[in-house]
Z-matrix of the N, CA and C atoms (Angstrom, degrees):
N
C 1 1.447
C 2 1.529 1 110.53
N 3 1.282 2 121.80 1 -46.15
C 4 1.425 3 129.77 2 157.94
C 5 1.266 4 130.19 3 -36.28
N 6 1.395 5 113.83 4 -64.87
C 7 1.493 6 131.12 5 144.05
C 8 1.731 7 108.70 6 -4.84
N 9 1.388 8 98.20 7 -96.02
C 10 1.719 9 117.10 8 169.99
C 11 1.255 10 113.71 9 -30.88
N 12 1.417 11 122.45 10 -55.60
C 13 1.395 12 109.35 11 -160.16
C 14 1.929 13 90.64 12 -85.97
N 15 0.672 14 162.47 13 29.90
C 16 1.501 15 170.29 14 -125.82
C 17 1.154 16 85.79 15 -149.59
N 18 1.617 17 108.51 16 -80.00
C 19 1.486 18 137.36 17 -166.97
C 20 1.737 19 113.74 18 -37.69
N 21 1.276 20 97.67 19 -56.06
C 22 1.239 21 102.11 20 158.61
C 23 1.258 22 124.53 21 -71.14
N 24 1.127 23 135.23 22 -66.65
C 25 1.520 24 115.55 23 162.01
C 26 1.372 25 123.90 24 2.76
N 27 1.514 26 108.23 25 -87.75
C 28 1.220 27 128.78 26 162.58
C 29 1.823 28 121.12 27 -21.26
N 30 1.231 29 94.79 28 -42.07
C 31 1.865 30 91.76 29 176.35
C 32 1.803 31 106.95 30 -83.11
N 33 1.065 32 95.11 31 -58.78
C 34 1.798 33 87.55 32 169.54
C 35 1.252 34 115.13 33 -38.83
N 36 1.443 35 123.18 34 -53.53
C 37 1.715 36 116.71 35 -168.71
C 38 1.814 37 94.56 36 -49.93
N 39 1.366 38 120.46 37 -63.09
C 40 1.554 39 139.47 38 -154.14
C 41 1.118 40 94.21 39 -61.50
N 42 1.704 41 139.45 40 -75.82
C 43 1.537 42 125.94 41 149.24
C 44 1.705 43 122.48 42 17.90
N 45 1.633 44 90.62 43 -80.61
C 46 1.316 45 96.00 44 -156.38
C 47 1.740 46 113.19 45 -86.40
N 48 1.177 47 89.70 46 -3.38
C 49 1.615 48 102.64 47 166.98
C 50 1.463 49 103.39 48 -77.31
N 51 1.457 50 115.78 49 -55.97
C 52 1.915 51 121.14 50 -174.20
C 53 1.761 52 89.88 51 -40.91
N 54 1.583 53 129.22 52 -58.52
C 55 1.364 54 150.62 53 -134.48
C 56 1.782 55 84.00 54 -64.75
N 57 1.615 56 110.27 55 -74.98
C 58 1.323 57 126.89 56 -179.61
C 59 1.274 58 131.84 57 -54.02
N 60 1.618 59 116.64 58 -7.86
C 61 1.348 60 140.75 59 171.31
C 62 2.086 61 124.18 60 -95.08
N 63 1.593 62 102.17 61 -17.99
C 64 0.899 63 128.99 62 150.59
C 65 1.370 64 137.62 63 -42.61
N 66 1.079 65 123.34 64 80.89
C 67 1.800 66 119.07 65 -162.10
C 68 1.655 67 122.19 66 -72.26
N 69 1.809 68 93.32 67 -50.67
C 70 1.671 69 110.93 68 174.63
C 71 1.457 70 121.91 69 -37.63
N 72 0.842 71 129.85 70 166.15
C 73 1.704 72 134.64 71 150.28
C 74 1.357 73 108.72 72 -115.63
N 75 1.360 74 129.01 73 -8.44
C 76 1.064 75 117.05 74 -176.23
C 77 2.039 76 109.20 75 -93.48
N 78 1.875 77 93.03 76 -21.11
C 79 1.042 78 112.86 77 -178.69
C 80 1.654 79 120.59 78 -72.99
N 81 1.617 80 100.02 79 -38.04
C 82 1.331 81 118.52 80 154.81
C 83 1.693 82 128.47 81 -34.16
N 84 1.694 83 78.94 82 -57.16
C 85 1.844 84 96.17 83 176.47
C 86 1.139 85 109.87 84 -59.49
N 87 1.331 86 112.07 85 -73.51
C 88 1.900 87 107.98 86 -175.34
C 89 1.609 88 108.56 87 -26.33
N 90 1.235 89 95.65 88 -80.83
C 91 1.876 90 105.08 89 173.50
C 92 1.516 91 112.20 90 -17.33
N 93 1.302 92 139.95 91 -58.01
C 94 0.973 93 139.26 92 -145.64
C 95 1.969 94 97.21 93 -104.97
N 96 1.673 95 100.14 94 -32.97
C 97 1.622 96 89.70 95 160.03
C 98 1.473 97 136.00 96 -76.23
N 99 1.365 98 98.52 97 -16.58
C 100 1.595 99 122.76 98 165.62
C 101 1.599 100 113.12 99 -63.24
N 102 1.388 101 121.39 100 -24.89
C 103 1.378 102 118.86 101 -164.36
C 104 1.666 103 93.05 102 -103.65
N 105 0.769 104 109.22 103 -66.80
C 106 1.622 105 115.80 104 177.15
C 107 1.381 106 113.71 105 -42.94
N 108 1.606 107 122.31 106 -28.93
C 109 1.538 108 112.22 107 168.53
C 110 1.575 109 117.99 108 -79.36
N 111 1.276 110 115.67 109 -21.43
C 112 1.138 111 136.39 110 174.80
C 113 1.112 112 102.12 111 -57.42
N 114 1.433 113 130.84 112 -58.13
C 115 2.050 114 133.96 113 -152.54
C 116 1.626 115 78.10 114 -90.15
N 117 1.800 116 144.48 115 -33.56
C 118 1.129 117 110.95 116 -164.99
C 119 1.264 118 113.97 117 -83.95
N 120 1.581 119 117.64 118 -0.24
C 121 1.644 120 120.66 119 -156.25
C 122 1.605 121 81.51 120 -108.70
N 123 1.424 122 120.88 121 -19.04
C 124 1.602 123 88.97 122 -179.96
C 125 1.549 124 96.17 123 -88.71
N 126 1.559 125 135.68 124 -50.45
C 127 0.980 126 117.01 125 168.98
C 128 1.788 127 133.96 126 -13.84
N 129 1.318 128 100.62 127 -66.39
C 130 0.852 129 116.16 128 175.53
C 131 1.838 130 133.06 129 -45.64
N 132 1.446 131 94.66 130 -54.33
C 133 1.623 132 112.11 131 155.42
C 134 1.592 133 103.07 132 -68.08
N 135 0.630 134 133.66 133 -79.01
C 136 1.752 135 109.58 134 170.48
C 137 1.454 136 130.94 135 1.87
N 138 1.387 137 92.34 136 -77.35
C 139 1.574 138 109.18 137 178.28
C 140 1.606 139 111.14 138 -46.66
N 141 1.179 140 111.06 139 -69.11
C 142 1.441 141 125.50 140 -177.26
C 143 1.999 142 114.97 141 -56.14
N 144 1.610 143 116.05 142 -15.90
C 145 1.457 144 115.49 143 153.93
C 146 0.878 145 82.04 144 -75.79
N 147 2.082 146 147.97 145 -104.70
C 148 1.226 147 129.67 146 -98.64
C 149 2.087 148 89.85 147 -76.71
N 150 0.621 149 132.43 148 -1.76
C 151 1.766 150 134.50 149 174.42
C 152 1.225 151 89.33 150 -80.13
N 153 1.021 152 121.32 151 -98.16
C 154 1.869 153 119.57 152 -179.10
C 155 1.651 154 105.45 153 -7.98
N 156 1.542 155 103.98 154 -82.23
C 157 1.404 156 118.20 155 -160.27
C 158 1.844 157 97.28 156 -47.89
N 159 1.339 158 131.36 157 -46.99
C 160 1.284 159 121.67 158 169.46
C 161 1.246 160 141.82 159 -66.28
N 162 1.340 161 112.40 160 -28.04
C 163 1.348 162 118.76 161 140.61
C 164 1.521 163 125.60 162 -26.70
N 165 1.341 164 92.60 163 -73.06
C 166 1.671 165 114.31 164 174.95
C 167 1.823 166 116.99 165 -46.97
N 168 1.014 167 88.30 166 -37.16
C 169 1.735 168 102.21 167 -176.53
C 170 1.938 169 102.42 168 -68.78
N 171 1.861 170 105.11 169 -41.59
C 172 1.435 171 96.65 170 -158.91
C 173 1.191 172 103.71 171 -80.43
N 174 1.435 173 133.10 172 -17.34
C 175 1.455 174 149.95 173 -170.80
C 176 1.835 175 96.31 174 -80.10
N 177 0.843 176 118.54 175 -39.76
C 178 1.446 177 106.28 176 -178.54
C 179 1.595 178 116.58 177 -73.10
């Protein structure tokens, strides 16, 4: 468990070093529009299984 949470540690520090090593703002932007399309496309695919999966459920 130590291990892991280390592990993680470890990626945040490296992260936020890439973040602080970053000069652009435009480069910044992408990055940060890149992450946010990411959480909406899984959202999004989310939503649309549990719709599917209920569908499926009311049909049976």
């Amino acid at each position: 468990m130590k291990d892991n949470f280390e592990d993680i540690k470890n990626e945040f520090k490296a992260k936020s070093l890439y973040w602080k090593n970053v000069r652009s703002k435009k480069m910044k932007a992408v990055l940060i529009l890149l992450f946010l399309s990411l959480i909406g496309l899984k959202v999004f695919t989310t939503v649309l299984t549990f719709d599917w999966l209920s569908a499926l459920m009311k049909s049976i």
